[in-house]
C-alpha positions in Angstrom: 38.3 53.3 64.9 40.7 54.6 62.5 40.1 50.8 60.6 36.6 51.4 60.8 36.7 54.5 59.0 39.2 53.5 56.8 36.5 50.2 55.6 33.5 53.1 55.5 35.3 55.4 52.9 34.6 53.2 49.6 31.5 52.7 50.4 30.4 56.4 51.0 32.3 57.0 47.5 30.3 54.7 45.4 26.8 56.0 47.7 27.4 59.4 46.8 28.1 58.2 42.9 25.1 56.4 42.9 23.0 59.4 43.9 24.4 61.4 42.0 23.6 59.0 38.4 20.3 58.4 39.6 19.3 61.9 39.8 20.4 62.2 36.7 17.7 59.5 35.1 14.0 60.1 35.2 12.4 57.5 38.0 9.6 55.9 35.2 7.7 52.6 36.5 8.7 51.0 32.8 11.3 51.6 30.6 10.4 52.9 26.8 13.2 52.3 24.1 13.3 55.8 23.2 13.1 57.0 26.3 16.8 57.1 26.9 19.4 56.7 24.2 21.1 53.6 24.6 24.4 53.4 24.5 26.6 51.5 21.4 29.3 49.3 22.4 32.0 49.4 20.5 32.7 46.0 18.5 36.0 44.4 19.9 37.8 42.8 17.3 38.3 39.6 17.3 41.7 37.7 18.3 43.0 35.6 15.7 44.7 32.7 16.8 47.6 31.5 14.4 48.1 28.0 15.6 43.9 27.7 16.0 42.6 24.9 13.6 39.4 26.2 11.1 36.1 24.5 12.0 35.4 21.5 9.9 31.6 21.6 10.4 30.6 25.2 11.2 26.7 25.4 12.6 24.4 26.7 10.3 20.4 27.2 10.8 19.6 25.5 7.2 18.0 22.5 7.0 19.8 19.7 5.5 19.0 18.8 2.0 16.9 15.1 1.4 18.1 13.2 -1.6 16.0 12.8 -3.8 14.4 9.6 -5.0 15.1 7.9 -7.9 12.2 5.8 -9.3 13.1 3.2 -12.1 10.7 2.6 -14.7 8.5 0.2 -15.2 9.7 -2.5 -17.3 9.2 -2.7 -20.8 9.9 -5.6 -23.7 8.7 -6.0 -26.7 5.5 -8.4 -28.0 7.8 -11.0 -28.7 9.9 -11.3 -25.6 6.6 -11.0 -23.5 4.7 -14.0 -25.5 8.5 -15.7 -24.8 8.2 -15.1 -21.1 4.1 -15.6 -20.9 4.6 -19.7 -22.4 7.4 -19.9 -19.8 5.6 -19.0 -17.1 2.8 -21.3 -18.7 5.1 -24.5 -17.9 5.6 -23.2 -14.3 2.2 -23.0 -13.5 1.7 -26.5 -15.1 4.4 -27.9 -12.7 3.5 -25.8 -9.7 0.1 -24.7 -9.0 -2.9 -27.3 -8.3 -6.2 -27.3 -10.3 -4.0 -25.0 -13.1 -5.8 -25.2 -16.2 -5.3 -23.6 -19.8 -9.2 -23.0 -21.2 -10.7 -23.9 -23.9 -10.9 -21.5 -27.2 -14.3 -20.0 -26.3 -13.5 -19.3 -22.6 -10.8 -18.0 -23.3 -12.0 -15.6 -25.7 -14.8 -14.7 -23.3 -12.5 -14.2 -20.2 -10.5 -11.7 -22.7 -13.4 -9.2 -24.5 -15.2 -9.4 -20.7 -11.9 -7.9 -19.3 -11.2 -5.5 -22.1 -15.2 -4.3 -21.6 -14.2 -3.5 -18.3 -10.9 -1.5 -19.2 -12.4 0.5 -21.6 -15.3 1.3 -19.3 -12.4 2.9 -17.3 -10.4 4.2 -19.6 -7.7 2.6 -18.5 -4.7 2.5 -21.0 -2.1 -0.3 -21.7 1.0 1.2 -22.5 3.5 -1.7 -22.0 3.1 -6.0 -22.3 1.8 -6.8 -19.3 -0.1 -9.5 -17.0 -3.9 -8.8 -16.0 -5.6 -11.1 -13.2 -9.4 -12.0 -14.8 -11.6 -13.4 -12.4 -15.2 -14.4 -13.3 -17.3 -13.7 -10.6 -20.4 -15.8 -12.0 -21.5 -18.7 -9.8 -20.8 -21.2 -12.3 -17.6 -20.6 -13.2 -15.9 -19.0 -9.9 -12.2 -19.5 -11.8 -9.3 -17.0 -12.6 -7.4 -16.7 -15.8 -4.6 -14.4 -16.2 -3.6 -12.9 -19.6 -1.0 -10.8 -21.1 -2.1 -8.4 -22.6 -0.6 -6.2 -25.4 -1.0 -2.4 -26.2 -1.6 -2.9 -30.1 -1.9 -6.8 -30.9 -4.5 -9.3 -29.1 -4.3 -10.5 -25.9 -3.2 -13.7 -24.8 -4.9 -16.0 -22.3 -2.1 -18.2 -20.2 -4.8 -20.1 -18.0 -5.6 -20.3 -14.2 -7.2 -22.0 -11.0 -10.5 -21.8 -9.3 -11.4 -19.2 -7.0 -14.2 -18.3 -4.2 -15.9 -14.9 -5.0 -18.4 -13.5 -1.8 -21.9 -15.6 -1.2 -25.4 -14.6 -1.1 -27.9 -15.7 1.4 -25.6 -15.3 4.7 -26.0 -12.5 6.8 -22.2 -10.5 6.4 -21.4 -11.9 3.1 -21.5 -9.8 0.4 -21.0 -9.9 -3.6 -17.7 -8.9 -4.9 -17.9 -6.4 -7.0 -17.1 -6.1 -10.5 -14.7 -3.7 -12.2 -11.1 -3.0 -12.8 -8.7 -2.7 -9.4 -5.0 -1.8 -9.3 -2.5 -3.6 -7.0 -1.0 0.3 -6.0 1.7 0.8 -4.0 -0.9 3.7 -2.2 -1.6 0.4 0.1 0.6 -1.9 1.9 -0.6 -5.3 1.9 0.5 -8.1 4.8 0.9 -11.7 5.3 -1.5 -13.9 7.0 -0.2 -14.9 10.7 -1.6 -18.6 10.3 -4.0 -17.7 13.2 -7.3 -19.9 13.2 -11.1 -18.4 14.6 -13.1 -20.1 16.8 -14.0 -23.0 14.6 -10.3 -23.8 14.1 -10.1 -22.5 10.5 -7.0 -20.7 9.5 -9.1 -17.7 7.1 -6.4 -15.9 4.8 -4.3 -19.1 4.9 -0.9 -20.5 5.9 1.3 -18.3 8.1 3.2 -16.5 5.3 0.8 -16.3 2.7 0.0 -13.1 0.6 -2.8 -11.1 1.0 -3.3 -8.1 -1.5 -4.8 -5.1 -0.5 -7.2 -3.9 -2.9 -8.2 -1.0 -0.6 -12.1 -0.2 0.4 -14.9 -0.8 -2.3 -18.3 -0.5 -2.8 -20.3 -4.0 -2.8 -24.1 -5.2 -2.5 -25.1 -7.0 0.4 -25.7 -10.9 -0.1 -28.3 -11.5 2.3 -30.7 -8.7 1.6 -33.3 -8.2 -1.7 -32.7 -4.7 -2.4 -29.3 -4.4 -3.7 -28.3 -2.5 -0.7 -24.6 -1.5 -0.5 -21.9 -1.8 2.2 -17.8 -1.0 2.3 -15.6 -4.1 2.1 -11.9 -4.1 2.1 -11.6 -5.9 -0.7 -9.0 -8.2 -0.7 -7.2 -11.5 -2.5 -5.8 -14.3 0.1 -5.8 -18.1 0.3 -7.5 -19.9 2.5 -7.2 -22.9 4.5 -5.1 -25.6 2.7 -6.9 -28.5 4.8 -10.9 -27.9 5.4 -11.9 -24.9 2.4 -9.5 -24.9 -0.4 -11.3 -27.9 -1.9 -14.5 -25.6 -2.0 -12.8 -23.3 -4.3 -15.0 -23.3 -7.5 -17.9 -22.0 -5.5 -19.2 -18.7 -4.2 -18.1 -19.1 -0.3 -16.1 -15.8 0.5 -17.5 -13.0 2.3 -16.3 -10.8 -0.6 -12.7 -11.6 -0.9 -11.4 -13.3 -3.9 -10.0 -16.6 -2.7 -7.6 -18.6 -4.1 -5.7 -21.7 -3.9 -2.1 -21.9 -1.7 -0.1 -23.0 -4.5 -1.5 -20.1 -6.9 -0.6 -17.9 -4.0 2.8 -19.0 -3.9 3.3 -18.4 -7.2 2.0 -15.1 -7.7 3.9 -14.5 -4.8 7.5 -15.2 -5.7 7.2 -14.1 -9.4 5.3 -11.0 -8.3 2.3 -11.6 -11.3 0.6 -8.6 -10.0 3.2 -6.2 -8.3 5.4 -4.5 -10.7 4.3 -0.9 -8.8 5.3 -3.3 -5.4 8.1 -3.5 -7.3 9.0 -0.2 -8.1 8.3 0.7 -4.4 11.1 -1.9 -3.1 13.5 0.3 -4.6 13.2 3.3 -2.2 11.0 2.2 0.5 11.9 -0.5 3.0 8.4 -1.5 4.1 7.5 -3.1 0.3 11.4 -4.7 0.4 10.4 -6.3 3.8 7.1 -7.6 2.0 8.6 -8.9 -0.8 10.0 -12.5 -0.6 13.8 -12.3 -0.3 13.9 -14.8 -3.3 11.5 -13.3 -5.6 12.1 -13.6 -9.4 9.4 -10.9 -10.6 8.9 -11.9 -14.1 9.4 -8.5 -16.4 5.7 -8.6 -17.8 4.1 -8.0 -14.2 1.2 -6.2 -13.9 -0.9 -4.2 -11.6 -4.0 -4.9 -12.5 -7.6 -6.8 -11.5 -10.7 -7.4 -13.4 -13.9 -9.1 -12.0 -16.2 -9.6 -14.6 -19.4 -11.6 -14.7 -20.4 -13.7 -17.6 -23.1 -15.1 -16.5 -27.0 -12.7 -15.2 -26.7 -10.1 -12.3 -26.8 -12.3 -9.3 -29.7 -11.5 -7.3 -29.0 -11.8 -3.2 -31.0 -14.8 -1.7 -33.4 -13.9 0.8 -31.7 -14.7 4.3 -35.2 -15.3 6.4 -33.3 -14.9 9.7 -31.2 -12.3 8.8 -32.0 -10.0 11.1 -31.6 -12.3 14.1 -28.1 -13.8 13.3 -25.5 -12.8 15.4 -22.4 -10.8 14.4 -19.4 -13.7 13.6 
């Protein structure tokens, strides 16, 4: 008994201290913050350790700082170095790409004032020397000539290969538009997978080949009389090396611009068109994954594209059975 009561005592003691608080404190459902003063605690100062080593990397709520990007400019040389490196590349394309041909005066001459028609429609400025991609969309030329052109002295006409623009009369196919497209670095382009369709054709080409990405563009319906419009992805590929390239010359594409493997190639590894693809590779790893490995971009790349027709509007061919053709 006397252990008992001895066990008891504490617990009496911290009863009767309990009740006695309590009573003290109004008995509210919910708590207010002004309804009883809280109480400060007193800051305990901290203990300094002597032999304790300073954090090297103390934690801090502000978000880390990007670096920035450095963008390189777009190369520039002067008229003479660029007419230099335009009759160079002049020889390649003699040696390398099949079909190449330098025009005569007159075609040349017409390839150049359509192009700049087209530019100034746009206001488009040259500011530097610089390669432009002509391609005359006119049913009886279908061929590409790529020129350099100059901000204050004419423009020079290197030559090119034949080319497939879109066909009329097929349900699907439509008429590649005219005007002046950039190669931007706003759209990634790819490289074909060497996959063939039903019929066993192989449709952007080779596995590995090019395809620029020319983005979505406004283009009249082949197989239909009233100039009605569609969206195309406009876009410039090869094509397959064994049963179509030799039909290059002719309207066959379903809009694309077509041309041959070897011109592909070439374009391809000297980067003709892709001095913004260029810039891009500098700071972004998706344009340096695109880019051949073994490129030698030529410094009087360009960005841009101009289809131009020299010959009437083409009118779209009545396509009888149009309406009862199957989706491809």
């Amino acid at each position: 008994m006397w252990q008992i009561a001895r066990l008891t005592q504490p617990f009496a003691k911290a009863f009767a201290v309990t009740v006695l608080v309590s009573a003290a404190l109004p008995l509210n459902a919910c708590a207010h913050p002004d309804a009883i003063e809280p109480s400060v605690a007193q800051p305990v100062p901290p203990i300094s350790d002597p032999t304790a080593t300073p954090a090297s990397n103390p934690p801090t709520d502000a978000a880390p700082i990007p670096s920035p990007v450095v963008i390189p400019p777009l190369p520039v040389v002067s008229d003479g170095e660029a007419r230099e490196e335009a009759a160079a590349l002049v020889l390649k394309m003699r040696q390398q790409i099949k079909r190449f041909t330098t025009y005569t005066p007159e075609h040349r001459a017409r390839f150049i004032a359509l192009a700049q028609t087209e530019i100034q429609a746009v206001r488009t400025v040259i500011d530097r020397p610089q390669l432009i991609m002509i391609v005359d969309r006119n049913e009886n030329v279908q061929r590409m000539d790529y020129v350099l052109a100059l901000p204050d002295a004419p423009w020079v006409s290197l030559g090119g290969s034949p080319v497939s623009t879109g066909n009329t009369g097929r349900k699907y196919y439509y008429i590649t538009p005219t005007g002046v497209f950039q190669n931007s670095a706003d759209r990634l382009g790819y490289r074909a997978e060497g996959t063939k369709n039903k019929n066993g054709i192989m449709g952007i080409g080779a596995k590995g080949s090019r395809v620029w990405d020319l983005g979505w563009q406004t283009a009249t319906k082949g197989w239909l009389p009233k100039h009605e419009t569609g969206q195309i992805r406009l876009e410039i590929h090869a094509t397959d090396p064994h049963f179509l390239e030799w039909r290059l010359g002719h309207p066959a594409s379903e809009g694309c611009i077509r041309i041959p493997a070897t011109m592909n190639h070439f374009m391809d590894h000297y980067g003709l068109i892709d001095v913004l693809y260029e810039q891009a590779a500098s700071y972004d790893t998706r344009f340096r994954a695109l880019l051949p490995k073994d490129r030698e971009p030529v410094k009087i790349a360009g960005d841009l594209i101009v289809v131009v027709d020299s010959g009437p509007q083409t009118e779209p061919k009545i396509d009888p059975l149009a309406d009862k053709r199957q989706i491809p």
